[in-house]
N, C-alpha and C positions, 0 to 999 in steps of 0.2 A: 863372562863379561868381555865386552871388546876391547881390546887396547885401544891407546891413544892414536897408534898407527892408524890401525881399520875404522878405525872414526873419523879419522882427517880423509882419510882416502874414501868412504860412502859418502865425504860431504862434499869430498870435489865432484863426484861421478855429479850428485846433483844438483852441485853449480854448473856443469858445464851442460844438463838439461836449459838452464836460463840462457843459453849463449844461441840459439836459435831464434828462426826467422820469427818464431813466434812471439817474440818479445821486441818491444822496441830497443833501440841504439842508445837513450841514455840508461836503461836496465843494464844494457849487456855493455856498457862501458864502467857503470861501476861492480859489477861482479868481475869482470876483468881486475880492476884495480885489487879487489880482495883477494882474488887466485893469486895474482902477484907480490902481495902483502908477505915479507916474510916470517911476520908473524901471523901463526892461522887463528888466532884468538876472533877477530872478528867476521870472518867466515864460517868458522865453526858456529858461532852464535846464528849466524844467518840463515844457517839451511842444516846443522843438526835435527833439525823437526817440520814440521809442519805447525803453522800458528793457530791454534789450535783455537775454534769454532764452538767453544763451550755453551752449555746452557744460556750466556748473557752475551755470546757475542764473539767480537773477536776486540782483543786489546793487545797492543804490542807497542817496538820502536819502530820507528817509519825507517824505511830503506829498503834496499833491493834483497830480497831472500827471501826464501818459504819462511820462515821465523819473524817474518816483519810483513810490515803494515804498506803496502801498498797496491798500483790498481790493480795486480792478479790476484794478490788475496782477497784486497776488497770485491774484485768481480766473481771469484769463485763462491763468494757467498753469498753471493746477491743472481747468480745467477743458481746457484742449488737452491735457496729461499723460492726462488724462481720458480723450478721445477716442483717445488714442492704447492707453492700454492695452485699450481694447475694441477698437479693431483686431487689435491682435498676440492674445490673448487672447480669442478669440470664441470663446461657448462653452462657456467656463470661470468659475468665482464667482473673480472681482477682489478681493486684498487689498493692501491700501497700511500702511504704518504713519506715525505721524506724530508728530514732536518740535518742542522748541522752545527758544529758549536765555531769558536775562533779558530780553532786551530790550524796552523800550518797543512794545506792539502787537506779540510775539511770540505772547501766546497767543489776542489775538482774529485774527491773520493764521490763526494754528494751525486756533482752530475755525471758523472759516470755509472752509478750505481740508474740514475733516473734514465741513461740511455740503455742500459740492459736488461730492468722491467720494460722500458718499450719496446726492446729489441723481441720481448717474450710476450708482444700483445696485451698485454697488463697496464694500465689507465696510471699515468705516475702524480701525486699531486706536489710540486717541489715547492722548500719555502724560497722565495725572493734571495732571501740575507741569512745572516747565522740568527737564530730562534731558541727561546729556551727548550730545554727537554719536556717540562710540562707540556710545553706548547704542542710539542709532539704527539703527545699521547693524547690531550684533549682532540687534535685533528682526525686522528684516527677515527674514534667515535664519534666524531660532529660529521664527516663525511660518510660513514659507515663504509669504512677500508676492510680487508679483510686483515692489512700487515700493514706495519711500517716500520721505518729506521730511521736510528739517527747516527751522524759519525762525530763522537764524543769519544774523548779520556777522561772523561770528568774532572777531577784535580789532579791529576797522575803531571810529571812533568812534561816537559814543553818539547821533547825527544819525541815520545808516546802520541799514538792517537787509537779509534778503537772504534766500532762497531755495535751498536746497541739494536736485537730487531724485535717487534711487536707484534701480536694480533690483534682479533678484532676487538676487542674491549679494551684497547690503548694499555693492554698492559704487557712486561717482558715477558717471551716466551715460556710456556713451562712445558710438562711432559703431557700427551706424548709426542706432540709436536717438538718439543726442543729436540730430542734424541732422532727420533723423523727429520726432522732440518739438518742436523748434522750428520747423518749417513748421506743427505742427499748431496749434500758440501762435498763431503771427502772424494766422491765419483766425478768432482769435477776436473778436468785437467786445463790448460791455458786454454788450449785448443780450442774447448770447447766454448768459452764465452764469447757470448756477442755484446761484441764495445759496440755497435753501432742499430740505434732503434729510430722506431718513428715517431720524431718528435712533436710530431700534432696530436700522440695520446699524450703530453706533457704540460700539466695545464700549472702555471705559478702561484702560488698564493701572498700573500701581502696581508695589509693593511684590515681588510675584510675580517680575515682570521682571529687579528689579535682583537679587533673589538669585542667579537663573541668570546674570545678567551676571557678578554678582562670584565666581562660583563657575569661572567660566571662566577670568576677572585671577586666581585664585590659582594656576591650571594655569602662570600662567605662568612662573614662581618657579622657579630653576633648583638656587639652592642656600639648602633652608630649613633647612641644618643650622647656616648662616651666620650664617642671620636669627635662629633660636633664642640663640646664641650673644651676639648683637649686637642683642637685641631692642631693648633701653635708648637703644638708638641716637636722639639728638635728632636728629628732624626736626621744622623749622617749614614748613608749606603753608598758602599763599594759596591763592582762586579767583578774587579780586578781582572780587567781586560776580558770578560767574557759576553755572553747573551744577555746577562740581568740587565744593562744597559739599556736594551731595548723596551722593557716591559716593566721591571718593578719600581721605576720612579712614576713609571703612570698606573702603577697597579694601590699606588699609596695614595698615590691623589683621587683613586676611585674608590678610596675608601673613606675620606674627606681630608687628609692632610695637606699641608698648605705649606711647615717647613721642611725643606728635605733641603738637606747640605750634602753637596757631590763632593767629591776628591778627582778632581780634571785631570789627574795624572793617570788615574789609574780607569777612568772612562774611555782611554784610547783604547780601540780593539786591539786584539794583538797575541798571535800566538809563540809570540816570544816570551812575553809576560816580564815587559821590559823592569817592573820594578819591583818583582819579586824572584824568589830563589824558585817558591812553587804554589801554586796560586789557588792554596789549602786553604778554606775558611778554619779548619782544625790548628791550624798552627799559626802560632800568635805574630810572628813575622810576617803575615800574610796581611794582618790586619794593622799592622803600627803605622804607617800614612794617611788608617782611618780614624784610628784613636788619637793621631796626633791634632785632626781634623777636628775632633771632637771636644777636645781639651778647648783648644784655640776657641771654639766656639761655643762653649760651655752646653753641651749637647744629652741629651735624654736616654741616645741610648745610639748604638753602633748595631747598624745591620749590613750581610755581607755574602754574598751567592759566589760557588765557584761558576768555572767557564760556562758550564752548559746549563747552568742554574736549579739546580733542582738541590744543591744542599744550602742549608741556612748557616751564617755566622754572625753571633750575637755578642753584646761588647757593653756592659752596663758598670758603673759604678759602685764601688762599694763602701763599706761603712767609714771608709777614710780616706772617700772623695777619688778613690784611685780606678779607671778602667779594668775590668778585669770579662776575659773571655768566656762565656759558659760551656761547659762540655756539652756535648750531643745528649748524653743522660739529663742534665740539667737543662736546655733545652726541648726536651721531648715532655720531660716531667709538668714545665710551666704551662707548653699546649694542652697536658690532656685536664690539668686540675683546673686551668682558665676553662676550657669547653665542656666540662661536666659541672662548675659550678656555676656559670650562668644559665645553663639549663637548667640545672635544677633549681636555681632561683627565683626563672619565669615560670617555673611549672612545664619545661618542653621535657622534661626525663619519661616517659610511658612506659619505660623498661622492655620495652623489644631492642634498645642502643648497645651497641658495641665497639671497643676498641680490639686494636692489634698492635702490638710488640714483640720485637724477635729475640731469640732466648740471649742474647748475649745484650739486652737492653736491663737497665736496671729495674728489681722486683716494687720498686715502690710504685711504680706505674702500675703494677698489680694490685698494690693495697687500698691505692685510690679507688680503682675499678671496684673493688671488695666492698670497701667498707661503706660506697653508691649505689650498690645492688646495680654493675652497667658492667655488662659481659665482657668477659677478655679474652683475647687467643695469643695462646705463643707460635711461632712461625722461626722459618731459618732465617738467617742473613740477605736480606733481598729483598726489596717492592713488590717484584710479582707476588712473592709468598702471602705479603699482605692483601695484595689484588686478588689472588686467589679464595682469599678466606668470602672477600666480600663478594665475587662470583659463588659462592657456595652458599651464601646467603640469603643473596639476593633477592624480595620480596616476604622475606620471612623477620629478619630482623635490619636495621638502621643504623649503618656504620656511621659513624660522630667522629675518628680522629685516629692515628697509628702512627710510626716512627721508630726509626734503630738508633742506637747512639751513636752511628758516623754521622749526625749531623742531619738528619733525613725525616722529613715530616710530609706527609698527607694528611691535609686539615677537609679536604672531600672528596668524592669519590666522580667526580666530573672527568681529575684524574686518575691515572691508575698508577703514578709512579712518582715518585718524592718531587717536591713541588715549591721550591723555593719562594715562586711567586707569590701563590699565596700565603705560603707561610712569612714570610716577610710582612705584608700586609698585617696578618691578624696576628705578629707579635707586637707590631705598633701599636697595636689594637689592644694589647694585653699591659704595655707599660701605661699606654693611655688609661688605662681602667686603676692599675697601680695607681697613679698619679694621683687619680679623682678620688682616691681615698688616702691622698697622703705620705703613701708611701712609692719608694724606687722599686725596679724588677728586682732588685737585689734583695729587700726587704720581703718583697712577695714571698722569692724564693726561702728566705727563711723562715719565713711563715710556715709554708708546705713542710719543710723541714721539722718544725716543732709539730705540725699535727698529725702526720703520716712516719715521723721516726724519719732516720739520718741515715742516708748508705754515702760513702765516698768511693768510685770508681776510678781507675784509668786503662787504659790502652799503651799496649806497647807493638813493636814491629822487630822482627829481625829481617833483613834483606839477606839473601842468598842469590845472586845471578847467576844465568846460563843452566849449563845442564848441571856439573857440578851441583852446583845453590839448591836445584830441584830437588835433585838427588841425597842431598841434605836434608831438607827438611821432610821432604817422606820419612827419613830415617828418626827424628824428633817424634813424631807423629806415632810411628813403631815402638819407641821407647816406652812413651808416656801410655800407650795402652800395658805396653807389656811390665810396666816395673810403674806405676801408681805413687806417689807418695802419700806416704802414711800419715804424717803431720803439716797441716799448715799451720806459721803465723800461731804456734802454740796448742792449734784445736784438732783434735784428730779427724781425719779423714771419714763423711758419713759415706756419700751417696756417689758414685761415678754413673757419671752420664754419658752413652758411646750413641751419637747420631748415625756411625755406619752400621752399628748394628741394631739399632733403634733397642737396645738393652738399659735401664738402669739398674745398677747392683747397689744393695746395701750393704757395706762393708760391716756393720754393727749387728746386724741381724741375718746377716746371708740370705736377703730376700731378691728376687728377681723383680722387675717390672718391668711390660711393654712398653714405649714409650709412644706415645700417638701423633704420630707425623707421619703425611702421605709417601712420604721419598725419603731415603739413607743422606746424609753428607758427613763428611770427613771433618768432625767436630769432636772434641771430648768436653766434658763437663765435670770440676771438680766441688762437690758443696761438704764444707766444715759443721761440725757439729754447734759454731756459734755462728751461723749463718753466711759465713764468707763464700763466693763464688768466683770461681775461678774456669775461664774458656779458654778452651786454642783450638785454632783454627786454620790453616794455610788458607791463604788468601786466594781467589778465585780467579785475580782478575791482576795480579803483579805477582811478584819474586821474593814474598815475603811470607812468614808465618806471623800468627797475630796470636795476642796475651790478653786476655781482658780481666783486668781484678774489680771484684763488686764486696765492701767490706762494710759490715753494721755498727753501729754503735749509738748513742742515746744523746741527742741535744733536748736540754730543756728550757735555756732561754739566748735570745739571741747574740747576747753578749760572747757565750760559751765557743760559738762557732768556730771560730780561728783555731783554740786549744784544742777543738775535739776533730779538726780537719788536719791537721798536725798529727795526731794520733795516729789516724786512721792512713796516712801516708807513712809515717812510721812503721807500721802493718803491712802497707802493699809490700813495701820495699823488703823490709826481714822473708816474706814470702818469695821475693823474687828474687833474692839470696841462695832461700832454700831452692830455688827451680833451677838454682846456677846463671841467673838472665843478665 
């Protein structure tokens, strides 16, 4: 292992690669200021690595370094994407599309990325303004592109910006093109990009786009006799300084709603994200300027998209009149038992339908599925995984609805990647339908609860930065395969689940199982003999490892909720005692 020395010293040698002609003068004016930093803390972080080109992209802090997010990393991967799509594609005229979200150097990442597809003869289609990520993915496939990108951090903070690229069926890369694209990245050096193309293959898009986008979000509307009915219906939506701004207060009115209440504060664009810490539909701070919004105007129901719009945040009343946020599990759960039970109300069920849910999404989306005869797949963490399932499907059976519990729902498959837009829409669509029979989303939700049985989940994070933090949580990751624990939460340990070795073992029976996923990820899976679930996971895309606890227990009337939701956190918490968290 290196010492501290030989690590300061490989990181100056290539900082001082960035101190050439090859780079611009405000590049090499602040790698200067870091070389002269006497503390090499933020130097090291800058250029200890390479920013690394993963399966989803590239996500980092913006500044000058191989470790960070600016136009040489952004150009090295847009111009190895480059190279790649004239490989596969020889022959054929090259079209890409390309979005952008608020962020800070989102749209000069953007056009830059659109003059080095041209520089590579490759047809660029750019949006006008910052566009949600849906929006992206649908362009794709309405232009018949072969790729495209967007330059998002999705909720990640306001430091952060990132990389997302596509193919041709608007969904994120998978293999073997991911692993393909990133050898072809890594061969790239500054040298080699061309910042400068011909801007007449650059054709802008606008206004055009989003009709046919939202003309699609209104396809998706199940019951608009509902929405007619319940048009009045208050809804207040944030975008909290991001794309939703643009598209999902006219994506609700294309689905007949008439009140929608803004919060003017947080409809400024802004990738500062002037009035939040982090502009997480997940975290309830993100949303209190809406709920206060809400209160004040005595409101139905609080909806809420991060920057690049493709996750939902939902904010509904509960039994003692109080706002309360629903988790991504409870959120996912309300879309699939809303769109399997109006189908099967009208008679659309035929049983070719199918959903998808990623394994660290809660099992009761599975029992729904079950106990409707409507097929299910589990998939890893990620959209494409679900995009994939529905490419594999494709003509055989009718994808109806999928979701993870970070907040992420595809209500069709026009997109290929979590879809705020619409999902927005058709949860208005789903309190509207509550309403018409009296009850809140709140209420719904207990419903589902009483007739499919009670799981309480939460999610936890540890951050680790730099190389250190890395280097830590690999070593977590090493633990927990090599030393298991034997008891959770009181229930002995049944089943470990290892997604890098695609193995499940039976601790009770010492039985083996394959486990059926295309591709290995660095997951483990803990399941208790009284149904508790427990995942971890190092996060993909930041400097954290991730905890998900999924815990069973029995409500039998509505009342009972609070008592038995108290329990079942009581539970998480003793478990994560025992995990030492």
């Amino acid at each position: 292992m290196a010492t501290n020395q030989e690590v300061l010293d490989a990181v100056k040698l290539r900082a001082a690669e960035w101190l050439t002609d090859v780079y611009d003068e405000t590049t090499k004016s602040e790698v200067r200021r870091m070389l002269d930093n006497e503390d090499p803390t933020e130097l090291i972080d800058s250029f200890y690595r390479d920013l690394e080109f993963g399966t989803g992209g590239l996500r980092g802090i913006m500044g000058a370094g191989t470790n960070r997010m600016n136009i040489y990393t952004v150009g090295a991967a847009t111009q190895g994407l480059s190279n790649y799509l004239k490989q596969v594609f020889a022959g054929q005229e090259i079209k890409v599309a390309i979005g952008h979200d608020c962020r800070n150097n989102s749209r000069l990442f953007a056009e830059s990325s659109a003059e080095i597809f041209a520089a590579n003869g490759i047809k660029v289609f750019l949006f006008e303004d910052l566009r949600p990520t849906p929006e992206l993915s649908f362009a794709i496939r309405e232009l018949g592109c072969q790729s495209g990108i967007i330059l998002t951090a999705s909720h990640n903070p306001k430091e952060y910006n990132g990389y997302k690229a596509y193919w041709t069926d608007g969904s994120q890369i998978v293999e073997p093109h991911d692993v393909n694209i990133i050898d072809e990245v890594l061969k790239v050096k500054a040298a080699d990009i061309k910042f400068k193309g011909d801007k007449s293959l650059i054709t802008i898009m606008g206004a055009e786009m989003d009709n046919l986008f939202l003309e699609k979000v209104k396809s998706v509307s199940i019951s608009p006799e509902v929405v007619e009915r319940q048009k009045n219906l208050k809804i207040v939506y944030t975008p909290i300084h991001g794309t939703g701004v643009k598209l999902i207060p006219a994506a609700l009115r294309k689905f007949g709603f008439t009140n929608i209440i803004n919060v003017p504060e947080q409809d400024v664009v802004s990738g500062d994200f002037p009035t939040v810490v982090s502009p997480n539909p997940e975290e309830t701070a993100a949303l209190e300027m809406a709920i206060a919004k809400a209160v004040e105007t005595d409101a139905d129901v609080v909806l809420a998209s991060d920057p690049d719009a493709d996750r939902i945040g939902v904010a509904v009343k509960n039994d003692k009149g109080k706002f309360v946020i629903l988790n991504g599990n409870q959120t996912a759960l309300v879309f699939i038992y809303y769109i399997i039970s109006k189908r099967k109300e009208s008679g659309k069920l035929a049983g070719n339908e199918f959903i998808v849910k990623t394994i660290v999404t809660t099992e009761l989306i599975a029992k729904i599925a079950e106990k409707n005869k409507v097929d299910y797949y589990d998939v890893f963490t990620g959209f494409k995984y679900i995009a994939e399932v529905i490419r594999d499907l494709e003509g055989q059976k009718v994808y109806i609805g999928g979701g993870e519990e970070s907040f992420g729902f595809m209500p069709a498959d026009f997109v290929r990647d979590k879809d705020a837009v619409s999902s927005c829409a058709l949860m208005a669509e789903i309190v509207a339908w509550a309403k018409d029979q009296g009850k809140s989303l709140y209420e719904l939700l207990l419903d589902i609860y009483l007739e499919y049985g009670y799981s309480r989940e939460k999610m936890i994070y540890i951050v680790r930065k730099g190389k250190t933090g890395a280097d830590e949580i690999q070593q977590m990751m090493v633990n927990f395969r090599t030393n298991p624990p034997k008891v959770l939460g009181g229930s002995k340990l049944e089943v470990v689940k290892d997604y890098e070795t695609l193995i499940a073992k039976n601790l009770l029976s010492r039985e083996e199982s394959k486990i059926d996923q295309k591709t290995t990820s660095n997951v483990l899976q803990f399941f208790t003999e009284d149904g508790t679930k427990i995942s971890v996971r190092p996060s993909g895309t930041e400097p954290k490892i991730k905890f998900y606890f999924e815990v069973a227990a029995e409500l039998t009337k509505r009342a009972d909720y609070d008592a038995v939701e108290k329990l079942a956190d009581e539970k998480i918490e003793a478990i994560m005692k025992e995990l030492d968290l």
